[in-house]
N, C-alpha and C positions, 0 to 999 in steps of 0.2 A: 612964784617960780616961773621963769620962762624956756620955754619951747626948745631953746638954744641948750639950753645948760641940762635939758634932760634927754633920757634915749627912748624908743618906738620901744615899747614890751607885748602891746597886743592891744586886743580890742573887746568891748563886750560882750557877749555872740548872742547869748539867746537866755530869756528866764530858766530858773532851775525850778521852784516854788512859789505857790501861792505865799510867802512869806516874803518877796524881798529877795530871794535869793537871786543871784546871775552866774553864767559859766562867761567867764573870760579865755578867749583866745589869746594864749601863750605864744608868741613868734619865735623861739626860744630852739634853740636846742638840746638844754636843758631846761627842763622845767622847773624841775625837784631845788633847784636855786632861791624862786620865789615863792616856796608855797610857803613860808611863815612871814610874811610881810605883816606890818603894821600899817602901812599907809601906801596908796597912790595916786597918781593926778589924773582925774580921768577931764579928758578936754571935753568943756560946753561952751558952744556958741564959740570958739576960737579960743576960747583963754583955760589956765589949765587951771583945775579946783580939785584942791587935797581933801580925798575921801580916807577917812579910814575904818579898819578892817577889823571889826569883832571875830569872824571866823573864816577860814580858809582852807581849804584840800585840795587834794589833784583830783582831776575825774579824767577819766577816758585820756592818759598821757597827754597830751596837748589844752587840756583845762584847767582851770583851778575856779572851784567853786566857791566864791564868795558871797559872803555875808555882810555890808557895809550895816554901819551903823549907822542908826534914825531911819532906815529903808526899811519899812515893815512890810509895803504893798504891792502888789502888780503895778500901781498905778508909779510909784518911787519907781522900781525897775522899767518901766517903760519909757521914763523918761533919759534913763542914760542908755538903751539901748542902741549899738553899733557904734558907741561913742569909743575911740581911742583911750587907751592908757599909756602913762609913761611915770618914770623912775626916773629921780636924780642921776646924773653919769658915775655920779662917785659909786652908785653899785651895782658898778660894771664888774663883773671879778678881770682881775688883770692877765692879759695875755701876755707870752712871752713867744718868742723866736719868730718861724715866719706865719703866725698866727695874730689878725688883726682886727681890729672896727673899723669897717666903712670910713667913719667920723675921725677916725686917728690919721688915716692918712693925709687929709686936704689940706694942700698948701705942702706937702714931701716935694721933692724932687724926683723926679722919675731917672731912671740911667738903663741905657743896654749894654751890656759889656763889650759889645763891638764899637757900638756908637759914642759912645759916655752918655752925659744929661740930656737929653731931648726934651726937657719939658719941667711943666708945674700941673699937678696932678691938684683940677679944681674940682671938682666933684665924683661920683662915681654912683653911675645909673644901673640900679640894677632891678631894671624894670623889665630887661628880657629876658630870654634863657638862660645868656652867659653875662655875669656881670661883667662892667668896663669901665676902667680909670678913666676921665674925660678930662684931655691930658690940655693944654694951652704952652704954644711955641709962639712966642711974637702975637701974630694976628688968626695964627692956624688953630683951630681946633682938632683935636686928635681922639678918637676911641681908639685905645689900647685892652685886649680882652683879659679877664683876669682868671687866667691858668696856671694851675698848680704848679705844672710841669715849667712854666715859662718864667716863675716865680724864685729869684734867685735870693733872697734877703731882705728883710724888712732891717732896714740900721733907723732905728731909732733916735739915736745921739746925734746922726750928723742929717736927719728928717731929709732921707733917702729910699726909694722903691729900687732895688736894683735887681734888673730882668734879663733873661737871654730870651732874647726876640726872634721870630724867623726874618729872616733876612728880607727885605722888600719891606715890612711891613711899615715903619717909620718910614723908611722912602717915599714911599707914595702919598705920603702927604705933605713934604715938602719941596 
C-alpha cells in the first residue's frame, strides 16, 4: 500500500503494558469510527507495513488501545513507538455538502462569486492556526484562508470551491 492511496489516522503515543500493548493517538474527530479495526499500516523507516489487530478500545476519548498481534513485549512496542498510522482512503466515511478532506479538494477550482475562477487549489497547509487553500493563478501563488463563513459550496461534479471573499483579498495578489 502506498502513502498516496491512504489517509494520516494518528500516531503511536506511548506503551499501555508490559505485554505489548500501545495507545494510539486518534487525529480524528470521531474516534468511536475506528475502534473495531482489523488492520493498519503503521509507517517503518518510510514504507507502510500492515499490522494487525487482536484487540482494540478507546481510552481516554482521543486513544484506542491496541493490541497488535506477535507484539508480546516492551521491546515489540518500542520499536514502533511515535511511528505514524494510516488507513486505506476507502475508509473514509463519506461527506456530503460543504463538508470535505483536505485530499478531496486538490486539483478543484477555486471561484469567488464576485470574481469567478481565480485559481487551482494545489494543496492546502494547514500547519497554522487557520487552514489555507494554496491556491495557483498562472505563476502566482495564492493562500486563500479556509473560513466557514467565506465558504459558499463545495460542487463536487463540476470539482469547484465556490467562496464569497472579502473584497481585496484576491487582488492583492494579482
Amino acid at each position: 500500500m502506498r502513502k498516496e492511496e491512504c489517509f494520516y489516522l494518528g500516531k503511536i503515543a506511548k506503551k499501555f503494558s508490559f505485554k505489548g500493548e500501545v495507545l494510539a493517538y486518534l487525529d480524528t474527530d470521531e474516534p468511536e469510527l475506528y475502534e473495531n479495526l482489523e488492520s493498519v499500516f503503521v509507517e517503518c523507516d518510510k514504507h507502510l507495513v500492515p499490522f494487525f489487530i487482536e484487540t482494540s478500545s478507546l481510552h481516554k476519548n482521543d486513544f484506542l488501545r491496541i493490541r497488535f498481534e506477535d507484539m508480546t513485549t516492551e521491546e515489540d512496542a518500542d520499536a514502533i513507538m511515535g511511528n505514524a498510522i494510516y488507513l486505506p482512503l476507502s475508509m473514509l466515511p463519506k461527506l456530503s455538502g460543504n463538508k470535505f478532506y483536505f485530499h478531496e479538494v486538490i486539483g478543484f477550482e477555486i471561484e469567488d462569486q464576485r470574481l469567478g475562477v481565480f485559481g487551482k487549489i494545489v494543496s492546502v497547509n494547514d500547519s497554522t492556526a487557520q487552514p489555507l487553500f494554496e491556491v495557483i493563478n498562472g505563476e502566482v501563488e495564492m493562500l486563500i484562508p479556509m473560513i466557514d463563513h467565506f465558504l459558499v459550496k463545495i460542487d463536487r461534479d463540476n470539482k469547484k470551491v465556490i467562496m464569497n471573499l472579502p473584497e481585496g483579498l484576491v487582488e492583492m495578489y494579482l
